[in-house]
N, CA and C atoms as an extended XYZ file, in Angstrom:
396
Properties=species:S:1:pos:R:3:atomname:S:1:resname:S:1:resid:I:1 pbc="F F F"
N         8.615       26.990       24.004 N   UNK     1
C         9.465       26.634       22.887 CA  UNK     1
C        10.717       27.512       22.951 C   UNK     1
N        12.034       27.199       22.822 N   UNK     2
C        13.034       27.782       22.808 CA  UNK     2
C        13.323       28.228       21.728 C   UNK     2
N        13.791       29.500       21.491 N   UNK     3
C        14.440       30.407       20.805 CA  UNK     3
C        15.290       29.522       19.917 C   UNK     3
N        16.073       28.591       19.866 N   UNK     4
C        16.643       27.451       18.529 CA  UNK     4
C        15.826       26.813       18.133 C   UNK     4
N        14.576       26.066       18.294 N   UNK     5
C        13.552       25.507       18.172 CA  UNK     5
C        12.886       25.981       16.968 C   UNK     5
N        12.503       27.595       17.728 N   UNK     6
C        11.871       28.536       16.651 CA  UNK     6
C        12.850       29.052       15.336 C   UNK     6
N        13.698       29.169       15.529 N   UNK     7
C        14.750       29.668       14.450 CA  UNK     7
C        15.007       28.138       13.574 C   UNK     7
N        15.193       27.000       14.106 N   UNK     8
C        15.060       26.046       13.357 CA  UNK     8
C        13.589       25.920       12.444 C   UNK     8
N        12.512       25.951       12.785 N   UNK     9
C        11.411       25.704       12.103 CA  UNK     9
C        11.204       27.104       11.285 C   UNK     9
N        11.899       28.214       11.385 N   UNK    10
C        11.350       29.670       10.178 CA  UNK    10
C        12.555       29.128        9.483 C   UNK    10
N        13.566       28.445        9.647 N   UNK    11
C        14.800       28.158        8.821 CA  UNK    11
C        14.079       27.069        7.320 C   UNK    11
N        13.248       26.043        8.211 N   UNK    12
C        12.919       24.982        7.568 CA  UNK    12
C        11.483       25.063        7.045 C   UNK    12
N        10.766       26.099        7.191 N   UNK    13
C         9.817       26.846        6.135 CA  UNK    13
C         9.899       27.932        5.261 C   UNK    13
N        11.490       28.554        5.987 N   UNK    14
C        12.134       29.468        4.631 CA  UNK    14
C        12.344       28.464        3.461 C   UNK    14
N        13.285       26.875        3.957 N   UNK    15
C        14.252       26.435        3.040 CA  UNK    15
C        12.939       25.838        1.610 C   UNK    15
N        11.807       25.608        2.302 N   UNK    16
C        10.328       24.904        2.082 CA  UNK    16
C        10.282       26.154        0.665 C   UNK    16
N        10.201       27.356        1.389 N   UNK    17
C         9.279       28.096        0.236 CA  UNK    17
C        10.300       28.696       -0.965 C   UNK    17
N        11.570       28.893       -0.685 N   UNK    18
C        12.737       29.013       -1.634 CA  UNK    18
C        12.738       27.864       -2.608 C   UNK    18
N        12.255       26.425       -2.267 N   UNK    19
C        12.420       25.312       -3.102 CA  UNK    19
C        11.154       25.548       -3.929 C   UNK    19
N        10.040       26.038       -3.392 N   UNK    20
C         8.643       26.212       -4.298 CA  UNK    20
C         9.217       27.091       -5.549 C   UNK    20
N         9.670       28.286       -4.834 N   UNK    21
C         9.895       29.345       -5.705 CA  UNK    21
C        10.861       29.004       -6.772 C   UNK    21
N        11.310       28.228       -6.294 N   UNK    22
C        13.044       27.991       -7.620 CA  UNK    22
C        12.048       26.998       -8.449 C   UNK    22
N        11.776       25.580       -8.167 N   UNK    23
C        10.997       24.764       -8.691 CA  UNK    23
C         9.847       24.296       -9.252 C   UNK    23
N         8.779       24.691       -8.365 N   UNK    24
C         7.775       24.100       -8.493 CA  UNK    24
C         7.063       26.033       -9.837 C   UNK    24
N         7.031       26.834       -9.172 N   UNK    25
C         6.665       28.364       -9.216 CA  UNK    25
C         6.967       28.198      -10.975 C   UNK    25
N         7.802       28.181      -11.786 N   UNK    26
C         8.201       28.073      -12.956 CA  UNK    26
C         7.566       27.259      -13.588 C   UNK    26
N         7.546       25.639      -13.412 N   UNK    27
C         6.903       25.278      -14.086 CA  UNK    27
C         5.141       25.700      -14.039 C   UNK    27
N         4.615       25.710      -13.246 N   UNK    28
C         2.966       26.096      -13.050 CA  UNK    28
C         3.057       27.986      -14.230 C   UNK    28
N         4.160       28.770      -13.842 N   UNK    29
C         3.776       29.741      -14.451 CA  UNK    29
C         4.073       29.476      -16.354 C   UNK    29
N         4.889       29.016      -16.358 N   UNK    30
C         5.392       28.735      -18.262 CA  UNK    30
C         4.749       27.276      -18.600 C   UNK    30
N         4.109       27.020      -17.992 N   UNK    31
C         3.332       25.915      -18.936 CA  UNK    31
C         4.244       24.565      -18.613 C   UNK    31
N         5.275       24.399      -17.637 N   UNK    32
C         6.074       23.043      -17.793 CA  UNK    32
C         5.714       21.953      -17.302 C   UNK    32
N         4.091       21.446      -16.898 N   UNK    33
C         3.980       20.866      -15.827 CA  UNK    33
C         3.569       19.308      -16.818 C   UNK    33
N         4.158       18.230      -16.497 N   UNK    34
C         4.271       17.054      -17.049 CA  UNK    34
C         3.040       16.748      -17.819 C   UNK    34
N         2.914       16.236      -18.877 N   UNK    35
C         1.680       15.825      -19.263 CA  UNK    35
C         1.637       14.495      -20.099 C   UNK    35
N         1.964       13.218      -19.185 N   UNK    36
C         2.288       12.088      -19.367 CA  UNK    36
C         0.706       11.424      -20.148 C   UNK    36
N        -0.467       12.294      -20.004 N   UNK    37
C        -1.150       11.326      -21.230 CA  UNK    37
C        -1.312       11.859      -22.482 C   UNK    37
N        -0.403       13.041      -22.555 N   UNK    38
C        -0.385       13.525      -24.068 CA  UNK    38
C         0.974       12.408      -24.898 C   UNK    38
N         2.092       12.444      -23.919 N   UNK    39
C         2.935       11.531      -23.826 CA  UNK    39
C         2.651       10.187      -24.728 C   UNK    39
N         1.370        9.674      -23.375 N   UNK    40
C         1.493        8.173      -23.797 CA  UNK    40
C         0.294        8.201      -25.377 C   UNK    40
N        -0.171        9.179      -25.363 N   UNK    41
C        -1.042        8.859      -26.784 CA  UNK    41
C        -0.129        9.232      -28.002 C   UNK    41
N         0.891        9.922      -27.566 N   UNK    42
C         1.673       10.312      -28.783 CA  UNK    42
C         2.489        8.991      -28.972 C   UNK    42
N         3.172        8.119      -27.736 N   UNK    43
C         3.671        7.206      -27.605 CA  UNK    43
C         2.613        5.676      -28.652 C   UNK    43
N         1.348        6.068      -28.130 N   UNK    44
C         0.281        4.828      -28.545 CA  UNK    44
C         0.363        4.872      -30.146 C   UNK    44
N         0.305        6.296      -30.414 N   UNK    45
C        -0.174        6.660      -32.138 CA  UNK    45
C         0.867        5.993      -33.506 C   UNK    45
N         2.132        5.690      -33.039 N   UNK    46
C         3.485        4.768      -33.241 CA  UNK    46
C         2.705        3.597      -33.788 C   UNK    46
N         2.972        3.091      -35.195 N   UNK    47
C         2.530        2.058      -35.400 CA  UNK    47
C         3.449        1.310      -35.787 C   UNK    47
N         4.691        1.628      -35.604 N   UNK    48
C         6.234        1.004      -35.618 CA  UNK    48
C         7.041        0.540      -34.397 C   UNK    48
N         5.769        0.612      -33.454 N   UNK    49
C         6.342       -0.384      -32.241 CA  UNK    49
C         6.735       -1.702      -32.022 C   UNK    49
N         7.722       -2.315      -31.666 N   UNK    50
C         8.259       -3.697      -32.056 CA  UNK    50
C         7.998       -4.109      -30.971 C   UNK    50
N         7.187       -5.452      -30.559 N   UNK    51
C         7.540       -6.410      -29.079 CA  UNK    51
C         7.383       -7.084      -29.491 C   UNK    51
N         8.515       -8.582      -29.251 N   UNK    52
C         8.492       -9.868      -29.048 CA  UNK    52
C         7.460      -10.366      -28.587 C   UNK    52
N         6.646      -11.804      -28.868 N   UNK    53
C         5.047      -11.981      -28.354 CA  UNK    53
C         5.640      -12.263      -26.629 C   UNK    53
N         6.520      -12.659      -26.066 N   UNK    54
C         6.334      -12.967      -25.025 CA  UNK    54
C         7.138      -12.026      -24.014 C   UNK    54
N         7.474      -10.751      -24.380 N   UNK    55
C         7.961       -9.656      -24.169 CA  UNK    55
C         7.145       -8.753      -23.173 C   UNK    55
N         6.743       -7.810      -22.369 N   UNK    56
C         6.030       -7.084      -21.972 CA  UNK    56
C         6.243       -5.513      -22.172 C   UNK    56
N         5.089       -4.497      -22.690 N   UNK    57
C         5.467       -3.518      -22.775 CA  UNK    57
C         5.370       -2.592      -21.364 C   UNK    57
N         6.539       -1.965      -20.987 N   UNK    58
C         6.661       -0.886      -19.607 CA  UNK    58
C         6.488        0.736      -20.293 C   UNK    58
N         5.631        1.143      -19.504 N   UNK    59
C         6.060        2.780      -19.630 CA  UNK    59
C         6.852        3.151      -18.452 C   UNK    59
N         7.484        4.094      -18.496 N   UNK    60
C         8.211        4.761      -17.686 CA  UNK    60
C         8.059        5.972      -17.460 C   UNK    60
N         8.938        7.063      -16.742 N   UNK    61
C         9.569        8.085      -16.423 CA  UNK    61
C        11.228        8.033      -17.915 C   UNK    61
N        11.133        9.550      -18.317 N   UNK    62
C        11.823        9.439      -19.275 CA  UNK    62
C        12.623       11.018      -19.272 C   UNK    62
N        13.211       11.106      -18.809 N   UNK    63
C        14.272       12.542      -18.501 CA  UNK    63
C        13.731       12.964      -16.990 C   UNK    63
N        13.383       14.147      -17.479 N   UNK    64
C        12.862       14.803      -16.101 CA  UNK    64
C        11.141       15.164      -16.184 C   UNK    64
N        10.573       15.133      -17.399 N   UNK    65
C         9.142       15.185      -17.977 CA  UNK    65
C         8.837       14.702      -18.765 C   UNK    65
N         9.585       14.030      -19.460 N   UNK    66
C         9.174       13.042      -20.580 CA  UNK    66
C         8.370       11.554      -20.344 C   UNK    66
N         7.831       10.623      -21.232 N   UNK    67
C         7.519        9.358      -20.673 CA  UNK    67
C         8.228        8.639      -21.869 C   UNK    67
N         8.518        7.495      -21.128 N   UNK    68
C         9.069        6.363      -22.490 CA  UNK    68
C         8.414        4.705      -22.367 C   UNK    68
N         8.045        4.553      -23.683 N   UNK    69
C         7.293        3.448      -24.043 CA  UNK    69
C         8.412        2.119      -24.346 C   UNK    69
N         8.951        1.189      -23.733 N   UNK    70
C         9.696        0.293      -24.024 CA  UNK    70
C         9.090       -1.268      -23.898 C   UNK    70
N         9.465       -1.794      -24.711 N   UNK    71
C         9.554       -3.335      -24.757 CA  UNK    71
C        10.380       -4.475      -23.791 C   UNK    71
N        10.498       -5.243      -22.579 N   UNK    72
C        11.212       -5.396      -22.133 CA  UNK    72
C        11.372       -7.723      -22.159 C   UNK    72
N        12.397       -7.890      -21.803 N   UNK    73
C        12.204       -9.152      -21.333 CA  UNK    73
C        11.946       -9.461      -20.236 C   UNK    73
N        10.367      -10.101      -20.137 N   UNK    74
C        10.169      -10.551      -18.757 CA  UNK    74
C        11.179      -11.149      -17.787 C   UNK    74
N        12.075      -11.974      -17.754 N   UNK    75
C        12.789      -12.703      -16.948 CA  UNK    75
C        13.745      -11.788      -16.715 C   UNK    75
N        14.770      -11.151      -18.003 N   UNK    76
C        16.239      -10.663      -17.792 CA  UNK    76
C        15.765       -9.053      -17.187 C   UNK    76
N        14.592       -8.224      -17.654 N   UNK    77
C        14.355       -7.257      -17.523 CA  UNK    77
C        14.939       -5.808      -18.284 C   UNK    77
N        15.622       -6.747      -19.367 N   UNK    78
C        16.296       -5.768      -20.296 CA  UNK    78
C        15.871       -5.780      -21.353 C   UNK    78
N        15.695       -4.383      -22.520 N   UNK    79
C        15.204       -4.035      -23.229 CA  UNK    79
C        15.349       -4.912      -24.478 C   UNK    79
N        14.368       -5.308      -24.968 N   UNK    80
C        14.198       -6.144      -26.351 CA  UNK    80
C        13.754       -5.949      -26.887 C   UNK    80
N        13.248       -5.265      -27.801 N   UNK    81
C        12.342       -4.607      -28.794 CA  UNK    81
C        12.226       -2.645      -28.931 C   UNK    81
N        11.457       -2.117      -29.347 N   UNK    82
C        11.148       -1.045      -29.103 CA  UNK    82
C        11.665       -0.214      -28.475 C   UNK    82
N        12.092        1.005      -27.693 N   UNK    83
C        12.162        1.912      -26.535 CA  UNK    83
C        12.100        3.277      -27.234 C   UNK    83
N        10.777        3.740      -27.179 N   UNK    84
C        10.483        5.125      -27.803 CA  UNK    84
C         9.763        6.312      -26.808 C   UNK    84
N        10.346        7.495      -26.911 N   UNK    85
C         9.963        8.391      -25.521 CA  UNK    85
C         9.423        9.634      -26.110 C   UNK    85
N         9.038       10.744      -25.178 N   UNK    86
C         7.885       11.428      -25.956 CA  UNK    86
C         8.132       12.555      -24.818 C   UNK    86
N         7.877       13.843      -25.381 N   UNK    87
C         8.103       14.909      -23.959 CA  UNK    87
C         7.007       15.823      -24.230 C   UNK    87
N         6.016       15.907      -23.785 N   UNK    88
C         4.897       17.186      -24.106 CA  UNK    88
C         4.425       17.065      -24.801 C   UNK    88
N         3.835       15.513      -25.640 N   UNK    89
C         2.825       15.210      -25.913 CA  UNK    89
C         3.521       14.875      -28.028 C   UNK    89
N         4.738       15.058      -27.530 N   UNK    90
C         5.508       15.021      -29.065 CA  UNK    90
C         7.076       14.168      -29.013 C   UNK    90
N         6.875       13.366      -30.040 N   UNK    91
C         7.446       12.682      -29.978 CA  UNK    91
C         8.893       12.796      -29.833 C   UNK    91
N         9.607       11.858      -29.170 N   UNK    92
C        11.441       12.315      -29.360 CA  UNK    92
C        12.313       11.726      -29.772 C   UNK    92
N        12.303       10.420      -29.867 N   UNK    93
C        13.205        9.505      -30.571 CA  UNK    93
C        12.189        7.990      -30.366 C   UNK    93
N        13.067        7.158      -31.081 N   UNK    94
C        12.927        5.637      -31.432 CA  UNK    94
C        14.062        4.905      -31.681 C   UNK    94
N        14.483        4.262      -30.804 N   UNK    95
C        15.623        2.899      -30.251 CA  UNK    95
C        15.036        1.463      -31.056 C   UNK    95
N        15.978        0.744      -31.091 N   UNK    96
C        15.393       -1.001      -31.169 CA  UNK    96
C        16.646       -1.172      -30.232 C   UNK    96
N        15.924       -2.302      -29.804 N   UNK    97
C        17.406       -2.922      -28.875 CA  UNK    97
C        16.940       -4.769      -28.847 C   UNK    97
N        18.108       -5.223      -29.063 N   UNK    98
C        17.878       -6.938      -28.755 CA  UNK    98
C        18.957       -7.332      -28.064 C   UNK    98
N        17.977       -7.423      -26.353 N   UNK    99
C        18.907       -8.467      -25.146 CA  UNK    99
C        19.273       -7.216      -24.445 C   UNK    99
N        19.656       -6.053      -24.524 N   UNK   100
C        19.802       -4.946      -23.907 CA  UNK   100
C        20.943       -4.386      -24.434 C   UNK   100
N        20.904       -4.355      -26.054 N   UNK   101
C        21.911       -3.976      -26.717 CA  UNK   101
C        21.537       -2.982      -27.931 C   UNK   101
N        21.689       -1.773      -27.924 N   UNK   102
C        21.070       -1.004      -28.890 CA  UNK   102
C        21.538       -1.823      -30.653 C   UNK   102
N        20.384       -1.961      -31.215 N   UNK   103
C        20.453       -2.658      -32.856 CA  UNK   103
C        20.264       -1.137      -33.615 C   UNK   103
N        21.457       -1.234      -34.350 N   UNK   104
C        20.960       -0.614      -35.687 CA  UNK   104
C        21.053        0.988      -35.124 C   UNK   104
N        20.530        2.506      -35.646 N   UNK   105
C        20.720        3.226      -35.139 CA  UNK   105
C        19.468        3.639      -34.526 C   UNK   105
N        19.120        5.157      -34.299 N   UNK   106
C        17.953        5.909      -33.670 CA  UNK   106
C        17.086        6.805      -34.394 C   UNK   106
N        16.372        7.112      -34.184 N   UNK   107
C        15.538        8.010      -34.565 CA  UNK   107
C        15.260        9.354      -33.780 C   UNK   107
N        15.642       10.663      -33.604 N   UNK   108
C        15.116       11.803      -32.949 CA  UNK   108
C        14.399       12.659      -33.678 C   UNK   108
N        13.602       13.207      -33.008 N   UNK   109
C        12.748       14.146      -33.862 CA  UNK   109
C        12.854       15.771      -33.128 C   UNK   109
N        12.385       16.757      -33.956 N   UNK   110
C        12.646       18.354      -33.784 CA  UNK   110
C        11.487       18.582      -33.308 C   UNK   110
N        11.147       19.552      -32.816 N   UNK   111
C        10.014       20.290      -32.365 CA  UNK   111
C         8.867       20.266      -33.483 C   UNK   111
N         9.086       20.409      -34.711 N   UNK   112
C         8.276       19.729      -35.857 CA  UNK   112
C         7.587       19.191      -35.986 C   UNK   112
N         8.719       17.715      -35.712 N   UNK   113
C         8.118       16.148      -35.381 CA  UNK   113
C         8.993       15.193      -37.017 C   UNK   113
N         9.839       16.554      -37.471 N   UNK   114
C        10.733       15.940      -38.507 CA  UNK   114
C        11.615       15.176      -37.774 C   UNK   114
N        11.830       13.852      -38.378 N   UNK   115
C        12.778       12.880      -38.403 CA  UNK   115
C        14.070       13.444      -38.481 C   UNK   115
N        14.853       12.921      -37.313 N   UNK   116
C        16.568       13.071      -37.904 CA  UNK   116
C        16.789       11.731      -37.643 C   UNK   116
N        17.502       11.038      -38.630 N   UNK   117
C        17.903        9.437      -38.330 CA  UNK   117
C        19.133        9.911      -38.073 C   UNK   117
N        19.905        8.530      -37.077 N   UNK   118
C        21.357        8.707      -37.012 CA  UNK   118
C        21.896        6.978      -36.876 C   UNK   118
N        22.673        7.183      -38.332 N   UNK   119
C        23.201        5.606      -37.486 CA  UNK   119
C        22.233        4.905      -38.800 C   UNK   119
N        21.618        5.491      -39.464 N   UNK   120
C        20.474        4.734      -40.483 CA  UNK   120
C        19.552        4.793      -39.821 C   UNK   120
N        18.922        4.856      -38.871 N   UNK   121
C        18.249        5.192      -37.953 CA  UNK   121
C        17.461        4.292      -37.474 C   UNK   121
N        15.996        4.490      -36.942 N   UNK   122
C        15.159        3.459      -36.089 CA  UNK   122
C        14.519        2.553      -37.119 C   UNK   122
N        14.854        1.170      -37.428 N   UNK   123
C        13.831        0.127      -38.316 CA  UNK   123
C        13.634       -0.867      -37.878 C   UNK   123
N        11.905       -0.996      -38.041 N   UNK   124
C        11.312       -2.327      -37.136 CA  UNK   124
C        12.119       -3.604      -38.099 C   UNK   124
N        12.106       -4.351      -37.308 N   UNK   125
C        12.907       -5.587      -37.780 CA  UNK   125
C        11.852       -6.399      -38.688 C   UNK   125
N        12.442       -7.266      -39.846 N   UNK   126
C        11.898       -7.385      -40.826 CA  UNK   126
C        10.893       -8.823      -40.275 C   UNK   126
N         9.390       -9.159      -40.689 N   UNK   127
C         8.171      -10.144      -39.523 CA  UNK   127
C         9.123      -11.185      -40.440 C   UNK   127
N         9.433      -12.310      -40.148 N   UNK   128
C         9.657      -13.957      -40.659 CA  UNK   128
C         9.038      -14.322      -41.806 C   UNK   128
N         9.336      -14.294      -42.655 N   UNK   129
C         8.203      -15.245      -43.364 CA  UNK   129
C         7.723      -16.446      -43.621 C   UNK   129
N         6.579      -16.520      -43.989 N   UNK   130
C         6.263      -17.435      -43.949 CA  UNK   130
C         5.962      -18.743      -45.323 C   UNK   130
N         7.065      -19.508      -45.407 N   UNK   131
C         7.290      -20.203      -46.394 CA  UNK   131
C         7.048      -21.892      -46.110 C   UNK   131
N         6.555      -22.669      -46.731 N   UNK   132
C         6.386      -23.457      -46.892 CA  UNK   132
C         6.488      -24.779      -48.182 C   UNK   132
């Protein structure tokens, strides 16, 4: 093995363990490491989730550790109903959107889990009634 060979591969298991140490090393030591089913039960516990009946609900990826619970249109693939996200097992806001257009305003919440509305904030849309 040649002498660049070797200096290439201690280069590219230095660059390996500098990325552990900056990245990975932090979250495992302070507690940051994703916890997408505290997420989705905090996401589930929402009983102000809106979907259209022929709508499908997606979870996602939602910042960099968060998960988000959205409502989507099958065909267009854009958000119609719902889109509410959650980071560490606590909740973070609540969207409505119809056609892929934010309705009305949002909902964020504090470390608490107190409400800040903005905009009037997040309200499920009012069911049809039913008159006859």
């Amino acid at each position: 093995m040649s002498v660049q060979r070797i200096l290439l591969w201690v280069m590219l298991v230095g660059a390996l363990i500098v990325a552990l140490w900056m990245f990975v090393l932090p979250r495992v030591i302070f507690g940051l490491a994703c916890d997408h089913e505290a997420d989705r039960q905090a996401l589930d516990a929402q009983t102000d989730f809106y979907c259209p009946v022929n709508n499908k609900i997606v979870y996602d990826a939602w910042g960099e550790c968060g998960l988000k619970k959205e409502c989507l249109d099958p065909k267009s693939g854009v958000a119609d109903g719902s889109k509410f996200a959650a980071l560490g097992g606590r909740l973070q806001s609540k969207t409505l959107y119809s056609q892929g257009k934010q309705v009305g305003g949002w909902t964020g919440y504090d470390r608490d889990g107190k409400a800040n509305p903005e905009g009037g904030g997040y309200q499920v849309p009012a069911k049809p009634s039913t008159q006859h």
